[in-house]
N, CA, C and O of each residue as an XYZ file, in Angstrom:
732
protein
N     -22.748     24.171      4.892
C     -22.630     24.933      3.667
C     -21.203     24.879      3.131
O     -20.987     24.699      1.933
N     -20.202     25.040      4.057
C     -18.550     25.020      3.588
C     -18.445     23.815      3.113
O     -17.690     23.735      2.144
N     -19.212     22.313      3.646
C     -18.342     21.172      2.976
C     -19.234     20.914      1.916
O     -18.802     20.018      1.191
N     -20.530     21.460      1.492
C     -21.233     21.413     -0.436
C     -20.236     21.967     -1.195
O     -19.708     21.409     -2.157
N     -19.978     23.031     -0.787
C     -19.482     24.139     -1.818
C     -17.959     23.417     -1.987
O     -17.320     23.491     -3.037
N     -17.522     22.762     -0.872
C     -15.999     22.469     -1.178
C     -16.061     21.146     -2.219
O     -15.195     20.764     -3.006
N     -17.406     20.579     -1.941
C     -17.630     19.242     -2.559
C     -17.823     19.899     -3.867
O     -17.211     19.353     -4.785
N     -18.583     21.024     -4.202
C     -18.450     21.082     -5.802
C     -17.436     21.673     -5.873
O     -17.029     21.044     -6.849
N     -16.751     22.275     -5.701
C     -15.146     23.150     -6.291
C     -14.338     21.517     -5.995
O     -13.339     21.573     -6.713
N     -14.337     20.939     -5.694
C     -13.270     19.430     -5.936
C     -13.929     18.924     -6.954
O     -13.316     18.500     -7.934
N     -15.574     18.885     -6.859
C     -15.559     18.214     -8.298
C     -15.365     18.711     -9.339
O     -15.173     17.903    -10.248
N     -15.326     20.014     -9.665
C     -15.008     20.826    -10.639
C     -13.949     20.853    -11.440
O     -13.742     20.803    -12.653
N     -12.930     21.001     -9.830
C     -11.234     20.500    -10.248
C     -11.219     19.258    -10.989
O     -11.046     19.273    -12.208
N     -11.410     18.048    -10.263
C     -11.547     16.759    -10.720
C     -11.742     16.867    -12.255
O     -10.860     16.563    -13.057
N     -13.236     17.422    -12.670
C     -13.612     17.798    -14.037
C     -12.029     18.330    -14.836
O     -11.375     17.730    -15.689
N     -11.830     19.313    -14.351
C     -10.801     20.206    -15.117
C      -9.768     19.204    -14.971
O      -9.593     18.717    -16.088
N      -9.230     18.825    -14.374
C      -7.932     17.637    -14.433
C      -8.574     17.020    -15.234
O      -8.495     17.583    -16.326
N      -9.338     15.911    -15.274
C      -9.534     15.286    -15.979
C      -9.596     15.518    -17.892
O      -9.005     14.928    -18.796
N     -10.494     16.530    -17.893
C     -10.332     17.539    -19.535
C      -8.856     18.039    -19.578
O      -8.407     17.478    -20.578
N      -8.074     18.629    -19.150
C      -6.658     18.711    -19.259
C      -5.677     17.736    -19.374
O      -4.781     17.882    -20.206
N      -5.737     16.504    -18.463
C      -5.245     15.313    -19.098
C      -5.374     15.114    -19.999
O      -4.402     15.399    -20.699
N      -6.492     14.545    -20.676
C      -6.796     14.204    -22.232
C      -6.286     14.832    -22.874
O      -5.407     14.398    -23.620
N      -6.596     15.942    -22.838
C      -6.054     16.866    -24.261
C      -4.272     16.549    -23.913
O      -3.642     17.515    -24.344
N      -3.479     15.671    -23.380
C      -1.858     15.954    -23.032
C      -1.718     15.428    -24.616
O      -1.094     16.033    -25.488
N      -2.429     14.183    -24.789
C      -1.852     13.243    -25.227
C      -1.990     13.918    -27.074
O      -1.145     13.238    -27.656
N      -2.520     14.701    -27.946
C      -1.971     15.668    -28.768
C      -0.616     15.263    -29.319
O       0.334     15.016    -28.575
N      -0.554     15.202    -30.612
C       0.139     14.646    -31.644
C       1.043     16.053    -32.563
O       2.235     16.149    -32.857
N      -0.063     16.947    -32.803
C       0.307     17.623    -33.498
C       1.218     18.719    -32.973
O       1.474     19.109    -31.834
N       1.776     19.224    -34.651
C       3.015     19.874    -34.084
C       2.626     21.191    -33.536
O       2.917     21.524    -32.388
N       1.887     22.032    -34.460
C       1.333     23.333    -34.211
C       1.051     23.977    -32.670
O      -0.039     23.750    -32.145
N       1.643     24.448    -32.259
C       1.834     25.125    -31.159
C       0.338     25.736    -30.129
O       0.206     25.887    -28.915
N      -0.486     25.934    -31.150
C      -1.504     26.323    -30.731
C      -2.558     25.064    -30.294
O      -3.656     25.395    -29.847
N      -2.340     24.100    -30.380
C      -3.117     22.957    -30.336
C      -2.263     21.774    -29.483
O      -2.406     20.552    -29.526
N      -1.362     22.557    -28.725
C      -0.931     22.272    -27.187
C      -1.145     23.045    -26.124
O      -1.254     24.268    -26.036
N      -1.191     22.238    -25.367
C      -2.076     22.897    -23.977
C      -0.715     23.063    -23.479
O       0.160     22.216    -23.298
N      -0.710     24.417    -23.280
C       0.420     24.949    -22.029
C       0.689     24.690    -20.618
O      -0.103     24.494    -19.696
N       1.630     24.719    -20.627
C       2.205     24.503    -18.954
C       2.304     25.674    -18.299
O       2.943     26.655    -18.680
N       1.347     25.518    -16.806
C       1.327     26.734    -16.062
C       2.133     27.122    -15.191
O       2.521     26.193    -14.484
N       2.743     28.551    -14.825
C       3.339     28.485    -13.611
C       2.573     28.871    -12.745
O       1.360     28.962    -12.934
N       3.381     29.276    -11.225
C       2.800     28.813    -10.203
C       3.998     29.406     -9.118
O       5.001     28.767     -8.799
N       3.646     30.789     -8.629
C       4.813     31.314     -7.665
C       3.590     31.596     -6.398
O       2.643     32.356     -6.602
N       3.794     30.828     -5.030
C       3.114     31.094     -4.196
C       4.108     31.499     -2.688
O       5.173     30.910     -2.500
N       3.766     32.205     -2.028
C       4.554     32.110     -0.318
C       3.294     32.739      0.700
O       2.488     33.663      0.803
N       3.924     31.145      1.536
C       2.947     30.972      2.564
C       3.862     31.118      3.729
O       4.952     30.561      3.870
N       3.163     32.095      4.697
C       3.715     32.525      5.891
C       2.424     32.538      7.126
O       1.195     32.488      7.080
N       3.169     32.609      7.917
C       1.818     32.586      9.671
C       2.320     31.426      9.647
O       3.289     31.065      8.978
N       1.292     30.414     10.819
C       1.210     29.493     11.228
C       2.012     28.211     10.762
O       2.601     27.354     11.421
N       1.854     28.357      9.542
C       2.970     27.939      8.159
C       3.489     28.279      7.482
O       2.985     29.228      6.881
N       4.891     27.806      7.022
C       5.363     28.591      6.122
C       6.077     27.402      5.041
O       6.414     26.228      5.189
N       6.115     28.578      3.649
C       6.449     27.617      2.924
C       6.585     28.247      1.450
O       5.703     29.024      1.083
N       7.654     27.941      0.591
C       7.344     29.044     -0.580
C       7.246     28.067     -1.496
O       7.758     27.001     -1.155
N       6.567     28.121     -2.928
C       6.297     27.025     -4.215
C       6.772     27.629     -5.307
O       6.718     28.842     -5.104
N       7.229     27.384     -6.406
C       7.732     27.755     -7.212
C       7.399     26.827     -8.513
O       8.444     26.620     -9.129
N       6.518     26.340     -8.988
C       6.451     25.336    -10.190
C       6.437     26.033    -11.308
O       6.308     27.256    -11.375
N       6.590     25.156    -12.362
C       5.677     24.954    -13.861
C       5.300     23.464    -13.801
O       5.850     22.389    -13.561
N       4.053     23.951    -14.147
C       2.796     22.395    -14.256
C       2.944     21.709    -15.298
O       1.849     21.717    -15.860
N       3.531     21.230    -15.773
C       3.116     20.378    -17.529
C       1.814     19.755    -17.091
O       1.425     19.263    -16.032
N       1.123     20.005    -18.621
C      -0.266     19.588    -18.586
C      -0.819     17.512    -18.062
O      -0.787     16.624    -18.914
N      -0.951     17.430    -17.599
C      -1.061     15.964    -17.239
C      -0.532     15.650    -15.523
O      -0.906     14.638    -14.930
N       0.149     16.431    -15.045
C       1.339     16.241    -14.002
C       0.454     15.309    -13.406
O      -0.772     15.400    -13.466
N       1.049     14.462    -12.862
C       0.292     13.489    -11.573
C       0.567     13.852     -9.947
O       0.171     13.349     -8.895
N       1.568     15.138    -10.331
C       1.691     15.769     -8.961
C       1.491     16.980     -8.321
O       1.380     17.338     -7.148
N       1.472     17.615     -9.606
C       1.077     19.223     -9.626
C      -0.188     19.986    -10.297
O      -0.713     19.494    -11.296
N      -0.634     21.109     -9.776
C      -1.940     21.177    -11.193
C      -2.629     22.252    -10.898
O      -3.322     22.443     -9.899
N      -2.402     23.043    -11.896
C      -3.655     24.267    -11.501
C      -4.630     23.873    -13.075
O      -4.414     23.415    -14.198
N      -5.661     24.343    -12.343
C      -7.062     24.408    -13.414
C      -7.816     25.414    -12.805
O      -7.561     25.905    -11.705
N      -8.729     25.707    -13.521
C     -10.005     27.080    -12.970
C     -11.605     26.674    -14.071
O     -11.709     26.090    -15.149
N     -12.375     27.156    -13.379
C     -13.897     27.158    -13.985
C     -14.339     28.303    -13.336
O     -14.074     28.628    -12.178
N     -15.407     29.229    -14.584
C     -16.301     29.733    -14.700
C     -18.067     29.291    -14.702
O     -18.709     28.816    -15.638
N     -18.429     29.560    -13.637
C     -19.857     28.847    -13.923
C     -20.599     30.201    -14.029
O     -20.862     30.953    -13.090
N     -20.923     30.398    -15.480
C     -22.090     31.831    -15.599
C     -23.485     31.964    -14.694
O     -23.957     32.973    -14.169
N     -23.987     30.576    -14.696
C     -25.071     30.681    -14.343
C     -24.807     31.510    -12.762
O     -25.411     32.581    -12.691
N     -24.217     31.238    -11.873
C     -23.900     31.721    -10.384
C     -22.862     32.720    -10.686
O     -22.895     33.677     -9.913
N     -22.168     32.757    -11.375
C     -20.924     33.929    -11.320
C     -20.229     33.750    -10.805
O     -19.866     34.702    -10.113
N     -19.326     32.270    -10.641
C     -18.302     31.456    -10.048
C     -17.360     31.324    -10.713
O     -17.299     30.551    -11.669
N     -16.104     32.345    -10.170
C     -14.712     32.021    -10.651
C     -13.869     31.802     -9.949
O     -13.424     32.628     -9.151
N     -13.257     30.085    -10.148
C     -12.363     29.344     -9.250
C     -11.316     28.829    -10.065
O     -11.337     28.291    -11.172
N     -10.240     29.159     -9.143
C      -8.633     28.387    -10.064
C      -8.313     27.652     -8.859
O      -8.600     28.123     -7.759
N      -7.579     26.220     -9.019
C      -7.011     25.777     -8.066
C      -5.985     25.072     -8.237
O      -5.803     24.509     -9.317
N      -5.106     24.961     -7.203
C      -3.661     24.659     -7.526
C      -3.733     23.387     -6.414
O      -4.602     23.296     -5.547
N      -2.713     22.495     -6.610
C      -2.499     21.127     -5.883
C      -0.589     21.495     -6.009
O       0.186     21.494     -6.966
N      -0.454     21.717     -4.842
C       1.065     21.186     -5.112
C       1.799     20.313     -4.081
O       2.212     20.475     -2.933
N       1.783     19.226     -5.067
C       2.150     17.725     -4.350
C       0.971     17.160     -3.518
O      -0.158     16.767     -3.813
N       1.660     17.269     -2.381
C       0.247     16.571     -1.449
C       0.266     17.444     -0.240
O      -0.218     17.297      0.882
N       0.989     18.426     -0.810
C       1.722     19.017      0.977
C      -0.037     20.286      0.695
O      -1.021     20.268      1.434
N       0.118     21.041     -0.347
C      -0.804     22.248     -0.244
C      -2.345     22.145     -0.960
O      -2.203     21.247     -1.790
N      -3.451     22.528     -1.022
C      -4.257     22.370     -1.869
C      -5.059     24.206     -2.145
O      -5.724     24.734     -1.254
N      -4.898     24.622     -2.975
C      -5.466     25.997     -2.790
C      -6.481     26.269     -3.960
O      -6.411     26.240     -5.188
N      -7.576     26.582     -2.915
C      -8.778     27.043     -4.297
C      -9.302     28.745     -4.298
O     -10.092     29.190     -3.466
N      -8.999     29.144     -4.841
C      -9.086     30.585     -4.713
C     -10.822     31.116     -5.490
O     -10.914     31.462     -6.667
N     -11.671     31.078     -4.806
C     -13.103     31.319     -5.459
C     -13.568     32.374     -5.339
O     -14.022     32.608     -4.220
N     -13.654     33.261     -6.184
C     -15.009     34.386     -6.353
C     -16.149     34.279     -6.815
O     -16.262     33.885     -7.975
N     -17.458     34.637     -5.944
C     -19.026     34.765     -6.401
C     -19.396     36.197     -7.142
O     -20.543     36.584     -7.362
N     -18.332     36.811     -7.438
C     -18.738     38.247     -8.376
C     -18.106     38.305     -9.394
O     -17.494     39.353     -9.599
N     -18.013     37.080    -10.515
C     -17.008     37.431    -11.439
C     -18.188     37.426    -12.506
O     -19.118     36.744    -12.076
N     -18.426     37.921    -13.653
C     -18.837     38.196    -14.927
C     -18.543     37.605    -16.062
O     -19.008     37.780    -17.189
N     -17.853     36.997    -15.732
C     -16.844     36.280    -16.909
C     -15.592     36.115    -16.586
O     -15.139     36.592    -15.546
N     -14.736     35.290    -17.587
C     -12.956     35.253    -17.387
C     -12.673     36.305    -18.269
O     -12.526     36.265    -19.490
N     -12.600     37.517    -17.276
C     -12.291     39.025    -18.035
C     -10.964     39.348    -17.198
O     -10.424     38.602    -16.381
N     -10.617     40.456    -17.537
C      -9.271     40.904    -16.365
C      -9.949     41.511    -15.394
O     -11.110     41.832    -15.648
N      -9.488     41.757    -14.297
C      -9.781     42.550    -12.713
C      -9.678     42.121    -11.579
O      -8.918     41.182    -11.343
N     -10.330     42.638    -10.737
C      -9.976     41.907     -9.292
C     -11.393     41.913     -8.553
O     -12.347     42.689     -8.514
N     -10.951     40.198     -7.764
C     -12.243     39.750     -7.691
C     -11.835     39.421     -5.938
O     -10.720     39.342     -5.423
N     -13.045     39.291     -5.383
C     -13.029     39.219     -4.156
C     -12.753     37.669     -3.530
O     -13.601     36.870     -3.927
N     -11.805     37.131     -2.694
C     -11.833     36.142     -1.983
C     -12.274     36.397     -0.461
O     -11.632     35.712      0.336
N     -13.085     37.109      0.013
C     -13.267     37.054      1.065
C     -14.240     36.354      1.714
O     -14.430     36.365      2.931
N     -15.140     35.463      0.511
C     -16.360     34.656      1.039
C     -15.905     33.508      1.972
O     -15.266     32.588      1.461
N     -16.207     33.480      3.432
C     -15.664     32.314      3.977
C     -15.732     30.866      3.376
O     -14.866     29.995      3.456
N     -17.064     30.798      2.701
C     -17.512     29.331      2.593
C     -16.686     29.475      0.667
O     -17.023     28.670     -0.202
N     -15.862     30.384      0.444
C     -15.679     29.769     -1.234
C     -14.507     29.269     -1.206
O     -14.476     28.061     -1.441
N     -13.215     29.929     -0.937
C     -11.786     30.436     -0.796
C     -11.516     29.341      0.178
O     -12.313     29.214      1.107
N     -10.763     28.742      0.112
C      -9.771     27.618      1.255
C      -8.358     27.371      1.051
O      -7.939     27.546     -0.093
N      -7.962     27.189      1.488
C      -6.080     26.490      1.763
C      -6.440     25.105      2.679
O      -7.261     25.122      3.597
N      -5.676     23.907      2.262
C      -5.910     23.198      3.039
C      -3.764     22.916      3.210
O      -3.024     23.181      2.263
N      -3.321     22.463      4.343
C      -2.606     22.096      4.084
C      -2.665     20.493      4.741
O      -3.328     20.018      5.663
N      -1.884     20.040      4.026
C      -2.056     18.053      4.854
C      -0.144     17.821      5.349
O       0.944     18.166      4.889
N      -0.534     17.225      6.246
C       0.984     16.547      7.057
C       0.836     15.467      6.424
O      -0.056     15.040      5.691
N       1.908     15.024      6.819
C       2.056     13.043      6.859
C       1.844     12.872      7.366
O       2.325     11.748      7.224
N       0.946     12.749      9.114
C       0.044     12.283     10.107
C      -0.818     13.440     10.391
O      -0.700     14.658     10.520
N      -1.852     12.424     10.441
C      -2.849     13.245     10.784
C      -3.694     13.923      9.617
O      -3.283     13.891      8.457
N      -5.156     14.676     10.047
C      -6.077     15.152      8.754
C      -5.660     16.218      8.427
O      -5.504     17.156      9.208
N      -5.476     16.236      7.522
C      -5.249     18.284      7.077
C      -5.661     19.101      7.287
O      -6.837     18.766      7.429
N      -5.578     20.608      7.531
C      -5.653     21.584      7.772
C      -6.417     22.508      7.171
O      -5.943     22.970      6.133
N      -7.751     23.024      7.613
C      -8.217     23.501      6.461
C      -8.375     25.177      7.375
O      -8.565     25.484      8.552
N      -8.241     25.699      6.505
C      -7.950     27.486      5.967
C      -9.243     27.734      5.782
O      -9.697     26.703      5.287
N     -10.169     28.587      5.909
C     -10.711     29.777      5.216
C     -10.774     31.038      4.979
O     -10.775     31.824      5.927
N     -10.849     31.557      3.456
C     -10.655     32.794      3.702
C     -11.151     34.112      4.927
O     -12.107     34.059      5.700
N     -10.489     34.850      4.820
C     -11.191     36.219      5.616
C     -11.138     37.371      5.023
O     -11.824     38.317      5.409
N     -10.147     37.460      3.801
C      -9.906     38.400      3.512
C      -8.970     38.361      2.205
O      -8.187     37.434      2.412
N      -8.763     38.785      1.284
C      -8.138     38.058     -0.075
C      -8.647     38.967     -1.253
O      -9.544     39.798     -1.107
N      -7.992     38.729     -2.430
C      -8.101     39.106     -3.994
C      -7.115     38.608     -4.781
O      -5.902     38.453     -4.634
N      -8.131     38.324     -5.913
C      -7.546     37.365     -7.152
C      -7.315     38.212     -7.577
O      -7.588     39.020     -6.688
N      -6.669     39.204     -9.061
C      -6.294     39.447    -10.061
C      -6.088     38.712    -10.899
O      -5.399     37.692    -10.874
N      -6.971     39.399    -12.153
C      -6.918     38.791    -13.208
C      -6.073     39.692    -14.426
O      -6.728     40.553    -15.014
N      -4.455     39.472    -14.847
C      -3.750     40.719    -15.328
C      -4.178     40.415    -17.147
O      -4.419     41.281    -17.989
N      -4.160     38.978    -17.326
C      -3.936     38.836    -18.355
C      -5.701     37.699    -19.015
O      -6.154     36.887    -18.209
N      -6.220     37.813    -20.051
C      -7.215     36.246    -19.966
C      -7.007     36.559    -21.470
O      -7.019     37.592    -22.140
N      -6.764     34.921    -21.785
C      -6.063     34.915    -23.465
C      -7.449     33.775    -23.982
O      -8.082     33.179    -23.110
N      -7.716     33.630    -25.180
C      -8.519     32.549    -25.701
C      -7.610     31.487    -26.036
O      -6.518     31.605    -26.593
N      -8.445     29.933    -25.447
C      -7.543     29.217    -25.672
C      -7.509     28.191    -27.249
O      -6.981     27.087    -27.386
N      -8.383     29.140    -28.458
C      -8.793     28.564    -29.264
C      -7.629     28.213    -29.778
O      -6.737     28.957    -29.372
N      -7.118     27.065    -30.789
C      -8.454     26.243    -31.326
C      -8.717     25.100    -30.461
O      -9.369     24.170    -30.935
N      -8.118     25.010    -28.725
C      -8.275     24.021    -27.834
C      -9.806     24.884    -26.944
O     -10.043     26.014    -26.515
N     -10.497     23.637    -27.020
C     -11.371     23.703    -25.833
C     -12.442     24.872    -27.007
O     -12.358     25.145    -28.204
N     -13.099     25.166    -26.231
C     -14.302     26.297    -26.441
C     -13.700     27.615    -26.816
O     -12.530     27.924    -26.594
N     -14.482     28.272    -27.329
C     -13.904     29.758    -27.321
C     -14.066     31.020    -26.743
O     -13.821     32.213    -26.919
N     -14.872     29.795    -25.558
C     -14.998     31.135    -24.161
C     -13.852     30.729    -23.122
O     -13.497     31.363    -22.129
N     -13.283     29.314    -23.681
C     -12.378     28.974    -22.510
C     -10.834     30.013    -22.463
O     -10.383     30.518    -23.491
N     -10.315     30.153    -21.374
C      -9.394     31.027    -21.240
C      -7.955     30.734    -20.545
O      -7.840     30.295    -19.401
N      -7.009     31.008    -21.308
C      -5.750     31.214    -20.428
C      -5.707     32.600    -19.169
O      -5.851     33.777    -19.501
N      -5.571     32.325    -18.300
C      -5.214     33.113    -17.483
C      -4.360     33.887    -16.715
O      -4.255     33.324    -15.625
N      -3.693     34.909    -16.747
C      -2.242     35.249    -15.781
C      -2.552     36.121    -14.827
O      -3.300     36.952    -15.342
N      -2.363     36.375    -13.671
C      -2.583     37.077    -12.852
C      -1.575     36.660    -11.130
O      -0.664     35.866    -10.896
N      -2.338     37.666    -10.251
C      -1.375     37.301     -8.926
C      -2.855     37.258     -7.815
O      -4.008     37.483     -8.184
N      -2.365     36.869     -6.255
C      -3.694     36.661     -5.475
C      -3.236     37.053     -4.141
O      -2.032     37.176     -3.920
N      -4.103     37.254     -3.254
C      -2.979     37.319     -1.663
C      -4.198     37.232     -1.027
O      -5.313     37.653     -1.334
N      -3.651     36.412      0.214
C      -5.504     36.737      0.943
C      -4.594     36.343      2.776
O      -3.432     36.143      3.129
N      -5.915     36.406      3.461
C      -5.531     36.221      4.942
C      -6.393     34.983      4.926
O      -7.526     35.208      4.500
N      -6.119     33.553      5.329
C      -6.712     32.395      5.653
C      -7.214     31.860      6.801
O      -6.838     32.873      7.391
N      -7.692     31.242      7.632
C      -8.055     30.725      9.369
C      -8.322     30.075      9.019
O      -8.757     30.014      7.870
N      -8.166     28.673     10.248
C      -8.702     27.695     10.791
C     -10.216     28.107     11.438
O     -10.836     29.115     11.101
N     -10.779     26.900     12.654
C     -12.140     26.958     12.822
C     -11.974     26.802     14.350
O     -12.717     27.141     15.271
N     -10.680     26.140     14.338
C      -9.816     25.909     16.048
C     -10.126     27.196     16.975
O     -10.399     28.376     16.759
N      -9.954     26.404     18.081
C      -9.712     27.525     19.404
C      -8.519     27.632     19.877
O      -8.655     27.600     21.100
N      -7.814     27.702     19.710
C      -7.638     29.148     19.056
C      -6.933     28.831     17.287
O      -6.193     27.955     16.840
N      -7.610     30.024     16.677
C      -7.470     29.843     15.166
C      -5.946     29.963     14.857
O      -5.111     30.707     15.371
N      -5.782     28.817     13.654
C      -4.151     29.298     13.216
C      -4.607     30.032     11.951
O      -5.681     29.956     11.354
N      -3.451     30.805     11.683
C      -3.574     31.740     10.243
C      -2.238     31.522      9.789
O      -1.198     31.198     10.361
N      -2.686     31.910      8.054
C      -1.544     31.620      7.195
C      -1.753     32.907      6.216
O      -2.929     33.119      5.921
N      -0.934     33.656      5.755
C      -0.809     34.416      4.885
C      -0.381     33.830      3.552
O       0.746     33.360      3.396
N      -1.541     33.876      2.340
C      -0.856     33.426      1.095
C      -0.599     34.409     -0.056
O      -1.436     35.289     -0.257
N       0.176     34.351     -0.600
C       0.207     35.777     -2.001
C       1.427     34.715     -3.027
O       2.418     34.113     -2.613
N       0.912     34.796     -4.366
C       1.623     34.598     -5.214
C       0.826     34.846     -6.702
O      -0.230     35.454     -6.879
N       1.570     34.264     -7.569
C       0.937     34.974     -9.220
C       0.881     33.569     -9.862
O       1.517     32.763     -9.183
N       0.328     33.046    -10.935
C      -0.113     32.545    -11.564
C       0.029     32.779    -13.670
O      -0.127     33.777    -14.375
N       0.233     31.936    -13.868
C       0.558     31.931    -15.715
C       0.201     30.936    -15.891
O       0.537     29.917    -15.287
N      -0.918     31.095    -17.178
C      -1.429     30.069    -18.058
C      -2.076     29.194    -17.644
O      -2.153     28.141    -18.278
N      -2.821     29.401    -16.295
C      -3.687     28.519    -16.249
C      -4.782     28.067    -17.091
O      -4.322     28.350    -18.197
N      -5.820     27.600    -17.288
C      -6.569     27.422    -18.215
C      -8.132     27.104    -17.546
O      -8.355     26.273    -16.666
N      -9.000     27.868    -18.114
C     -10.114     28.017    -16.986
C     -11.305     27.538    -18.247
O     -11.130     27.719    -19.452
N     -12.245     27.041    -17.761
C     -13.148     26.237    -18.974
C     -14.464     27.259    -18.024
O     -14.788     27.582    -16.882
N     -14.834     27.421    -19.398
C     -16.005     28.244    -19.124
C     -17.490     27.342    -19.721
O     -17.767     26.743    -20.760
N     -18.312     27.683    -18.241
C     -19.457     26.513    -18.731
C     -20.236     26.507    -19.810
O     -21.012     25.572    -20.006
């Protein structure tokens, strides 16, 4: 069940990178008909540690948060890539929409951290315990749909391995302007 669900939240991402690329390439001057660059303040402690600090320009080939809403299930996922070192998908099955509030990451099989070395397979996290906040959700008209949404908010959760014995990582950081496409 953990590696479907991870297989659709990558393809999802994939989706959302991909629709966010395109739209980089935008000519016009008007402010509203550029896709914003997100930030991205995370610190990771336990087993690993590590603090992130970006802004994403839309296109990055190295960095990237995106998010989707799927109404039909009530799936709200943002996920961040930074570099190759972290991969974080933060998923809730009780969201209603891209509204403001706080949503639960505690589903083992939604929520992951993976982290990857330079040898060897990466590390994969699941949640145990976690919440998204949602402080801010802006319309991103006249880009995209007009259910699609900018997002600002912060997240913190408790993560595990599957190992004997489990490693854990503590993650908490906030988020600006992501951009979440609603199905």
């Amino acid at each position: 069940m953990k590696k479907s669900l991870f297989a659709l939240f990558i393809f999802l991402f994939s989706v959302n990178v991909m629709v966010l690329s395109s739209c980089n390439g935008d000519d016009d001057d008007d402010d509203d008909n550029v896709l914003r660059s997100a930030e991205l303040q995370v610190n990771i402690s336990g087993d690993y540690s590590q603090s992130v600090n970006q802004t994403i320009a839309p296109g990055s080939q190295t960095h990237s948060a995106a998010g989707a809403f799927n109404s039909l299930v009530g799936t709200l996922g943002i996920q961040f890539s930074e570099g190759a070192t972290w991969f974080i998908n933060l998923t809730s099955f009780n969201a209603t929409g891209i509204a403001t509030g706080t949503y639960d990451l505690a589903d083992p099989a939604g929520s992951s951290v993976y982290y990857h070395t330079a040898t060897g397979a990466p590390s994969g996290f699941y949640s145990v315990s976690g919440s998204m906040t949602i402080t801010e959700s802006e319309s991103t008209t006249p880009l995209g749909k007009p259910t699609d949404r900018y997002v600002t908010g912060s997240f913190s959760g408790v993560f595990t391995t599957d190992e004997d014995p489990p490693r854990t990582v503590n993650v908490s950081g906030s988020f600006k302007d992501v951009y979440v496409l609603y199905n």
